[in-house]
C-alpha positions as CSV (number, residue, x, y, z in Angstrom):
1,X,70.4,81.0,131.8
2,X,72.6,83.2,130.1
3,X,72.4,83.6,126.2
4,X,75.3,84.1,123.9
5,X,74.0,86.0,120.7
6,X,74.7,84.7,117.1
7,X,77.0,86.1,114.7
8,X,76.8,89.3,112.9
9,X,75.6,89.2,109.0
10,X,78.4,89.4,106.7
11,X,78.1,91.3,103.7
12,X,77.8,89.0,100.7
13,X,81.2,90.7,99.3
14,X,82.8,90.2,102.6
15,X,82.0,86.5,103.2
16,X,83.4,85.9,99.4
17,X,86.6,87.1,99.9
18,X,89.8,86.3,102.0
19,X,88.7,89.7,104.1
20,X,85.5,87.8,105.4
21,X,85.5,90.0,108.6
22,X,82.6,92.0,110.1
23,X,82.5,95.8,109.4
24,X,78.7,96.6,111.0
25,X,77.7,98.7,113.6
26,X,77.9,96.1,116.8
27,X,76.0,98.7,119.3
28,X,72.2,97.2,119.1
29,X,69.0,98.6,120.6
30,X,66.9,96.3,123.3
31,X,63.9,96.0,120.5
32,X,66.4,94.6,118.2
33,X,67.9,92.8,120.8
34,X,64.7,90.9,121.7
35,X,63.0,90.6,118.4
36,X,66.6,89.2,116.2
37,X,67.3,86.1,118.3
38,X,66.0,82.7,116.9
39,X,63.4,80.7,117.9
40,X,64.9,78.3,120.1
41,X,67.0,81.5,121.5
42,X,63.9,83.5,122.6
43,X,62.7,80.7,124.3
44,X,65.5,80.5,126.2
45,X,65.5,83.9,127.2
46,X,61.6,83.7,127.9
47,X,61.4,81.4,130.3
48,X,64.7,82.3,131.9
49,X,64.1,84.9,134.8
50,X,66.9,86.8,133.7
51,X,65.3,87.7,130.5
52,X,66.6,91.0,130.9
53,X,69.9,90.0,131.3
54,X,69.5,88.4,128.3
55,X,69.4,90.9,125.9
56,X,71.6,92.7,128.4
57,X,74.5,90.2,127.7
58,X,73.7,90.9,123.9
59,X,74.4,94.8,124.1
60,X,77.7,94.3,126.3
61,X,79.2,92.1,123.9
62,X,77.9,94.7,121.4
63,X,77.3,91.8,118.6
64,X,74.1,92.4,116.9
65,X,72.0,89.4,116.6
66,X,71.5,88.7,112.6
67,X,71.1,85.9,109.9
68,X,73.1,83.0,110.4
69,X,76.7,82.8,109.0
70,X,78.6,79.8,107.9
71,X,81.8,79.4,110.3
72,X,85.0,79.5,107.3
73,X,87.6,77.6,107.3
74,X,89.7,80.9,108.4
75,X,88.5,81.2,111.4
76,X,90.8,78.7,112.5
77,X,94.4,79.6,112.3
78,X,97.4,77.8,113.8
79,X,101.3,79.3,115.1
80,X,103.9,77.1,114.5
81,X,107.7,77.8,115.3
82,X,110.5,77.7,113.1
83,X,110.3,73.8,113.3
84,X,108.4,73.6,111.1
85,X,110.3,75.1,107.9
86,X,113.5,73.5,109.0
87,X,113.4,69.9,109.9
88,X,109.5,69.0,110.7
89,X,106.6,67.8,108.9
90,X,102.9,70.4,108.1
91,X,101.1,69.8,110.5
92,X,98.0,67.5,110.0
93,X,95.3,69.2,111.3
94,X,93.5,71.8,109.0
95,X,93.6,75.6,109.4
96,X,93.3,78.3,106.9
97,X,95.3,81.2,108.7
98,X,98.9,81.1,109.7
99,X,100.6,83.9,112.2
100,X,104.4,84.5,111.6
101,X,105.2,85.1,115.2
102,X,108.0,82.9,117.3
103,X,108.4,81.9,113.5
104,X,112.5,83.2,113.5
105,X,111.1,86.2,111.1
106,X,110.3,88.7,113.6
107,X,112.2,92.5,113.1
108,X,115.5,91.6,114.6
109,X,115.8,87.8,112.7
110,X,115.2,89.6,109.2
111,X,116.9,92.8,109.2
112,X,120.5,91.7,110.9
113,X,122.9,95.1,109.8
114,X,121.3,98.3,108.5
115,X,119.9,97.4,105.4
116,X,120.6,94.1,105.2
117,X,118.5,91.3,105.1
118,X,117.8,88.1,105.4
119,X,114.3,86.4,103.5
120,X,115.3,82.7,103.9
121,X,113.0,81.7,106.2
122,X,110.1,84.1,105.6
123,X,110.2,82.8,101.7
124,X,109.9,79.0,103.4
125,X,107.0,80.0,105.3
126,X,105.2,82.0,102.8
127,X,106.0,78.8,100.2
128,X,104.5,76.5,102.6
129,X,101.7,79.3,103.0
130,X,100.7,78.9,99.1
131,X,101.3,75.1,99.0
132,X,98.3,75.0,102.0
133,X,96.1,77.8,101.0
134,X,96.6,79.6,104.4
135,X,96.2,83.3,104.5
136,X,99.3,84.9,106.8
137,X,99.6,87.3,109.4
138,X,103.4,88.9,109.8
139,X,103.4,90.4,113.8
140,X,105.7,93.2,113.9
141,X,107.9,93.0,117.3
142,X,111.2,92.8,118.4
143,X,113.8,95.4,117.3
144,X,117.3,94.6,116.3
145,X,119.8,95.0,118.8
146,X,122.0,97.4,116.2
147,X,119.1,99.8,115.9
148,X,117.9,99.7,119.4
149,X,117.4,103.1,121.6
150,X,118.8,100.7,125.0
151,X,121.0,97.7,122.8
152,X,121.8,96.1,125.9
153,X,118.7,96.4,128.0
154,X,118.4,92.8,130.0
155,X,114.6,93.0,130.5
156,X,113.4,92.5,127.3
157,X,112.2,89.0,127.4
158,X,114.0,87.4,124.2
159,X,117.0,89.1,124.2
160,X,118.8,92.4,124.9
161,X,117.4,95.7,123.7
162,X,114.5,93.5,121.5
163,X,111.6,95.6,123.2
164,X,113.2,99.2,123.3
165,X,112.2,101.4,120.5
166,X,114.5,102.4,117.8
167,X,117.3,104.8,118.2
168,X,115.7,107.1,116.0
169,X,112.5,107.4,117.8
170,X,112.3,109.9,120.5
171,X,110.1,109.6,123.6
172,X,107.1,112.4,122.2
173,X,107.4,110.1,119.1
174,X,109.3,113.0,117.0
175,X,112.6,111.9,115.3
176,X,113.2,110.3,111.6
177,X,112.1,106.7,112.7
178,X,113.8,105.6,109.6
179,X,115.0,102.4,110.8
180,X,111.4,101.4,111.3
181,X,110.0,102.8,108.3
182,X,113.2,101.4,106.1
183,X,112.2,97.5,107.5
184,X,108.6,98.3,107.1
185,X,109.2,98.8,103.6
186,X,111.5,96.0,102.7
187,X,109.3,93.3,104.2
188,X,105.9,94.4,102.5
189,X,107.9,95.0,99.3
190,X,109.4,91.7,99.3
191,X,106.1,90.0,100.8
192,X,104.6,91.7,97.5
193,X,107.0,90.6,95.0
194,X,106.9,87.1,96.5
195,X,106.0,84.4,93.5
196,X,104.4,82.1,96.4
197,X,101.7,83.4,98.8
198,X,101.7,87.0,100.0
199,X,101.3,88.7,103.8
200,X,97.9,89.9,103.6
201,X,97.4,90.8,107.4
202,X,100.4,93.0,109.2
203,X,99.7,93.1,113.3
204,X,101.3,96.3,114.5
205,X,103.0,95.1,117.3
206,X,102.9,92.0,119.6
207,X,101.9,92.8,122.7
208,X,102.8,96.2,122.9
209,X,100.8,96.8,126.4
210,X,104.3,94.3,128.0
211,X,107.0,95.7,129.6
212,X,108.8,92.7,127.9
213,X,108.2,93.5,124.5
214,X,107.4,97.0,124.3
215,X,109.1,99.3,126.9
216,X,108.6,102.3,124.8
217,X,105.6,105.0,124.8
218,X,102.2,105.8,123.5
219,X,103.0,108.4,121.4
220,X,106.2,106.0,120.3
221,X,103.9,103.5,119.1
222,X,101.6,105.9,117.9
223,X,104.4,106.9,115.4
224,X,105.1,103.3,114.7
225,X,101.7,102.5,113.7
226,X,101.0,105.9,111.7
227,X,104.5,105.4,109.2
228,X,103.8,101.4,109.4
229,X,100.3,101.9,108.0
230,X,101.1,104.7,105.1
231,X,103.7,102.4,103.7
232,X,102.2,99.7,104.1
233,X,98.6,100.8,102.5
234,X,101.1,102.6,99.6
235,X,102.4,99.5,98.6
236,X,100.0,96.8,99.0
237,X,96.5,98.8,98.9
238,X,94.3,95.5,99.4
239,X,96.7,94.8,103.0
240,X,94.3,94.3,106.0
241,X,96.0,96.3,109.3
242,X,95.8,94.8,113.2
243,X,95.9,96.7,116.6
244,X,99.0,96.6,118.3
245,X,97.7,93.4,120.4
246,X,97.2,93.2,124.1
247,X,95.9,90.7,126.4
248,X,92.4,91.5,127.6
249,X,92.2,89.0,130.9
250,X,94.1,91.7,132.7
251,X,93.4,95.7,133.5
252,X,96.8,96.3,132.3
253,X,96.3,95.4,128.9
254,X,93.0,97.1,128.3
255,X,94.3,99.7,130.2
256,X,97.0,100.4,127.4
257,X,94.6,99.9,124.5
258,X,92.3,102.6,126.3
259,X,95.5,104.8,126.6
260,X,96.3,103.9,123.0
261,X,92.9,104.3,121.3
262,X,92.9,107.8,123.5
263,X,95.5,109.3,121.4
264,X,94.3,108.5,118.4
265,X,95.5,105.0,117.5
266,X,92.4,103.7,116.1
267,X,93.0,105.5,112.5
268,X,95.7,103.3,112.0
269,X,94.2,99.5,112.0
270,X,91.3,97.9,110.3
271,X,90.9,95.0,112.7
272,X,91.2,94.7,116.9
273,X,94.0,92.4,117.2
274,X,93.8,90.8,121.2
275,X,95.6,88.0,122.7
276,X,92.5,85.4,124.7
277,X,94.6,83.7,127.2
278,X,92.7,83.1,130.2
279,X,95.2,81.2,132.3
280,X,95.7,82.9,136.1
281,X,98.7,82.0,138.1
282,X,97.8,80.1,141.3
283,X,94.1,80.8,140.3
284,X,93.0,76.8,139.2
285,X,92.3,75.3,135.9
286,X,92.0,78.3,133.1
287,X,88.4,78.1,132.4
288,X,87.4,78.9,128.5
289,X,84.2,80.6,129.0
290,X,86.2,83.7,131.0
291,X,86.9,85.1,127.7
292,X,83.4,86.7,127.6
293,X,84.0,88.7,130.0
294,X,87.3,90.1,128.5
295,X,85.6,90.4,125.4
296,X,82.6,92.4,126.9
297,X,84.7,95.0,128.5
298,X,87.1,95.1,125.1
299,X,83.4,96.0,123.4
300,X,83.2,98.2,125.7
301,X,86.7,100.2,125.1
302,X,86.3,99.9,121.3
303,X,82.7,101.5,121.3
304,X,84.1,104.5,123.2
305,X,86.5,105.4,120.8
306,X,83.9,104.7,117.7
307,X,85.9,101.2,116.9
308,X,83.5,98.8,117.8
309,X,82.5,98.2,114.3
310,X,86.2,96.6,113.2
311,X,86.4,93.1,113.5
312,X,87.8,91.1,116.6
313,X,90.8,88.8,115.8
314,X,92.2,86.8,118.7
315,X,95.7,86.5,117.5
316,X,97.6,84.5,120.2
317,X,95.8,82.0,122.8
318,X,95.6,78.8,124.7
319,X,95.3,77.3,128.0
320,X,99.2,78.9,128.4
321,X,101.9,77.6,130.4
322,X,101.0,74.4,132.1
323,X,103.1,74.8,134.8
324,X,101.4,77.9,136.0
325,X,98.1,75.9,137.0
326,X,99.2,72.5,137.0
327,X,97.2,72.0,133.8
328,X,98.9,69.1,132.5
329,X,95.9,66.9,131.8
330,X,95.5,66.0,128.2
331,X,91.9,65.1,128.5
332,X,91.5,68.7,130.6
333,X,93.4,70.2,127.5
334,X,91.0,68.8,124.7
335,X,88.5,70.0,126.6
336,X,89.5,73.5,127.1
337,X,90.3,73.8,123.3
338,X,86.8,72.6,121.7
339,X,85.1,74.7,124.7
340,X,87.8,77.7,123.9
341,X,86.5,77.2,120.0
342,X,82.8,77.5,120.0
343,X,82.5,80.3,122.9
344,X,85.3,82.5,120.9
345,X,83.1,82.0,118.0
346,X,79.5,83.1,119.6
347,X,81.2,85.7,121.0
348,X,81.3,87.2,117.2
349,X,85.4,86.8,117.0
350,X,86.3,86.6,113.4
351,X,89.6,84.5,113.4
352,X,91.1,82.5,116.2
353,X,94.7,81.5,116.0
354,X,96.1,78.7,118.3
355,X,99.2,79.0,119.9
356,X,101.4,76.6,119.3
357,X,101.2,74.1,117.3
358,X,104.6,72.3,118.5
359,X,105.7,74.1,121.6
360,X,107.6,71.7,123.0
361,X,109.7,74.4,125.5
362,X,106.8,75.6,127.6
363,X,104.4,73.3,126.4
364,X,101.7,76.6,126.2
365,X,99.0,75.2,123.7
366,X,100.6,71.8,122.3
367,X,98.9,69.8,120.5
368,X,102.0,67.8,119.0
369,X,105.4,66.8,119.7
370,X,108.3,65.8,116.8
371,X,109.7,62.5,117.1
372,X,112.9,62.6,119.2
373,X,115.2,60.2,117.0
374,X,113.8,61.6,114.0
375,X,112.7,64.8,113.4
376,X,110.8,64.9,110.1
377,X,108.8,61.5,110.9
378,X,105.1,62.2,111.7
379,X,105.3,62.6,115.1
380,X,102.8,62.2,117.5
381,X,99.6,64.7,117.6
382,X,98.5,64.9,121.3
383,X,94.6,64.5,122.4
384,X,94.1,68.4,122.7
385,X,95.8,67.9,118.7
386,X,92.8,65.8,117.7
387,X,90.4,67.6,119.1
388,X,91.1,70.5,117.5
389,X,90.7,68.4,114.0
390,X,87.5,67.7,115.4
391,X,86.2,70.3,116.2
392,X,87.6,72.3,113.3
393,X,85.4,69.5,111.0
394,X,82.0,70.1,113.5
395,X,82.1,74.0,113.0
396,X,83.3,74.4,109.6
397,X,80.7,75.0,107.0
398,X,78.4,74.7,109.6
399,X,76.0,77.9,110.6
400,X,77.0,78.8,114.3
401,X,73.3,79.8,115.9
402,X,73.9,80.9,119.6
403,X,75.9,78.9,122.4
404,X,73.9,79.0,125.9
405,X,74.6,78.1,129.4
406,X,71.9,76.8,132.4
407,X,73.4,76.4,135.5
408,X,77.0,74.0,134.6
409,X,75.5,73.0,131.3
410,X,76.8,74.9,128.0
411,X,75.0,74.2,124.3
412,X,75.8,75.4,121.2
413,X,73.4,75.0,118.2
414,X,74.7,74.2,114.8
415,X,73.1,73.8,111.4
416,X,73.7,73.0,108.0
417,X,71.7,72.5,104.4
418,X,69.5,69.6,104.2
419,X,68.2,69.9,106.9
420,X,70.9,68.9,109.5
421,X,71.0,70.1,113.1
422,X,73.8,69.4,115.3
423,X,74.1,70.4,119.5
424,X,77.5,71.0,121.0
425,X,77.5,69.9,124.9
426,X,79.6,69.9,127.8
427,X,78.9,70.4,131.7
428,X,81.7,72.5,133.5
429,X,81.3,70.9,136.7
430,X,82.9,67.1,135.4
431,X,86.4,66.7,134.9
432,X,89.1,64.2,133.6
433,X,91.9,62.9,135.4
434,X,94.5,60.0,134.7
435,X,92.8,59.1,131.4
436,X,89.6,58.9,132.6
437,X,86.5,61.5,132.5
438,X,83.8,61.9,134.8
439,X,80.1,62.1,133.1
440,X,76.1,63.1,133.8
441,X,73.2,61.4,132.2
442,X,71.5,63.8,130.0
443,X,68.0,63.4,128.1
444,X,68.3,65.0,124.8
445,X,65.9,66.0,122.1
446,X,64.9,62.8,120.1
447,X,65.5,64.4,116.9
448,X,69.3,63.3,117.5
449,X,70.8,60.1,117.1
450,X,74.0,59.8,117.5
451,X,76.9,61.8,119.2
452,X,80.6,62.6,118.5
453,X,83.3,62.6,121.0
454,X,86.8,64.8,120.1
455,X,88.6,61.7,119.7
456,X,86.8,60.9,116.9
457,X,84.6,58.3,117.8
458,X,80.7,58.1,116.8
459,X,77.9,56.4,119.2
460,X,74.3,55.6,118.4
461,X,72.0,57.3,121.2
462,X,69.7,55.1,122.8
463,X,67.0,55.8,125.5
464,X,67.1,59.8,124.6
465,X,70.0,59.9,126.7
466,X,73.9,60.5,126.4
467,X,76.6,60.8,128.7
468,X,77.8,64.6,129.5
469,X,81.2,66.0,130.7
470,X,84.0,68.5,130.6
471,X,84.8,67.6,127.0
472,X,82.2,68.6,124.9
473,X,80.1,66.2,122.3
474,X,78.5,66.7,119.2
475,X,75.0,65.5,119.0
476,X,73.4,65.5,115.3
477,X,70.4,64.2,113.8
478,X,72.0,62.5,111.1
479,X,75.0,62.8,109.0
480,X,76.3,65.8,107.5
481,X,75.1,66.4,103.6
């Protein structure tokens, strides 16, 4: 059985405030280890054989096991592409944090001639931004063509010369790197000066680890992040800095933040910015409960370099491209987002932000499409779609108490005031094809009676038993208060 710790504490200032992100110490000793898990946890661990590796899993992930914390509304945060402010409706599910990326307000989209630029579409997001009370994080990528060390460079992956550094910036990361610094300052001025909401979170680069979107150096990005972060900090002291992101399923990417962090890039950010995607070419269905893994030997980088205690954001994930794995069922899809969800969460990751909302080119991570004859009419939301509303209404407000795992089976204990208890429940070994889902008896504690399912639905339990698959269920012991 392996045991996934609870959250860390939050500081009563920190769980307050839009900055509701774990600063602690994450390293924790065996004692505490053992004597910090909750009762139903140290049972667990007790009569598994592997108690050791119980609190052994604890001090990999490097997430100290403390009081419970309430899962905001924050942690879930949603991408959306320019769609969105141009001819499509909000979407309808909830989220409380919005990344500008694939948004048409990256670098190059903004700042078309030296010093000229263009704010229509970041003022439509950031107005939409205030109208839903959604925080927004600006990723920095993509360098215009005009500026561009290599304008015509046919690698980059969205468009010539986007991922070479700027003309300006040499190699050892010497040079004026004014073109940089001048864009840096125009968008958190204007982001500032904005009468709807405001960037609060600036990620330094998208992942800058990619051949595709950052061909430049360490020392070049170094640079990058050291003038990004003075202006940015000298204008807007309350702004909230990311890592350069990487993806953590592969060696390369935590290779590069290793390389990065060695050089000194961890002065420059306040939170670890990472991209989740678990998805392996040719390798099967993604499987959500890999990211553990990744984020244990991420733990394991940060704590070297004395950055473990800055919160973990994953900025960018989803099941992927489809057509990669053949992972095209929309039952399988559901599935993988609730399972993605709670396991992201126990893992001690502060915010989690879906991609996309309506990608309708590669179909990575949708969970609606747009009406083809009309545009701006609702659309239709997609079953992954509603299960993310479901699950967002399960985990939000609720205290997130541990997720563990015995043989195929995965739980995850939730709580709330007055009383209520609620157990999330899937079995990795079922799966869902043409509509329908496979499904194990299960006996369940009698204190529950009644389960939800992520489309919605709510069934009595009878007999102490329920019905158990890939997609997980929410059993509860009565409603929420």
């Amino acid at each position: 059985m392996a045991f996934i710790p609870r959250l860390p504490t939050l500081s009563q200032s920190e769980s307050l405030t839009n900055h509701a992100d774990y600063h602690g110490t994450p390293s924790v000793s065996a004692k505490s280890a053992r004597t910090q898990h909750s009762p139903t946890a140290q049972r667990q661990c007790n009569r598994a054989l592997a108690n050791l590796s119980c609190w052994l899993l604890v001090v990999i992930l490097g997430v100290p096991l403390a009081a419970q914390t309430q899962v905001p509304r924050k942690y879930f945060g949603m991408q959306m592409h320019s769609g969105v402010i141009t001819r499509q409706p909000w979407p309808v599910v909830s989220f409380g944090t919005m990344r500008l990326w694939d948004a048409g307000v990256q670098w190059h989209d903004i700042n078309t001639a030296p010093g000229v630029y263009d704010w229509t579409k970041l003022d439509l997001w950031l107005a939409d931004a205030k109208a839903h009370d959604a925080d927004v994080l600006y990723a920095f990528a993509r360098t215009p063509q005009w500026a561009s060390s290599n304008p015509y460079d046919p690698s980059c992956g969205e468009g010539p010369g986007l991922c070479d550094p700027p003309n300006d910036l040499n190699a050892d990361g010497t040079g004026s790197d004014q073109h940089w610094q001048d864009f840096v300052t125009a968008i958190v001025t204007h982001s500032k000066n904005s009468s709807n909401a405001h960037i609060q979170y600036w990620e330094l680069w998208n992942e800058a680890y990619n051949p595709l979107s950052w061909s430049g150096t360490i020392p070049q990005m170094i640079r990058i992040s050291r003038d990004a972060t003075r202006i940015i900090k000298s204008i807007d002291p309350t702004a909230v800095i990311l890592s350069p992101s990487v993806d953590i399923e592969g060696l390369k990417g935590r290779n590069w933040l290793t390389n990065y962090l060695a050089a000194g890039g961890g002065q420059y950010f306040d939170r670890v910015a990472f991209h989740g995607y678990v998805q392996k070419a040719g390798m099967g269905y993604p499987v959500p409960e890999n990211i553990l893994d990744y984020i244990s030997m991420t733990r394991t980088i940060l704590n070297a370099y004395g950055q473990g205690g800055k919160g973990l954001w994953d900025t960018e994930a989803s099941w992927g491209k489809p057509s990669l794995s053949d992972f095209t069922d929309l039952d399988l899809q559901a599935a993988f987002l609730a399972r993605f969800y709670f396991v992201h969460r126990a893992a001690g990751v502060r915010r989690f932000l879906w991609y996309q909302w309506n990608q309708n080119t590669t179909g990575a991570g949708t969970l609606w499409i747009p009406d083809p004859n009309l545009p701006s009419a609702p659309g239709t939301v997609l079953k992954p779609g509603v299960a993310y509303a479901q699950v967002y209404d399960w985990m939000v407000g609720a205290n997130l108490n541990g997720c563990s795992s015995s043989g195929t089976i995965w739980t995850c204990q939730l709580s709330r005031s007055g009383g209520y208890v609620a157990e999330a429940i899937w079995d990795t070994s079922q799966t869902c094809a043409n509509g329908s889902c496979t499904t194990v008896g299960y006996t369940v504690d009698p204190q529950y009676v009644r389960y939800r399912a992520l489309d919605g639905s709510i069934t009595s339990i009878t007999g102490f038993m329920v019905p158990v698959g890939i997609k997980p269920i929410l059993l509860e012991n009565g409603s929420p208060r």
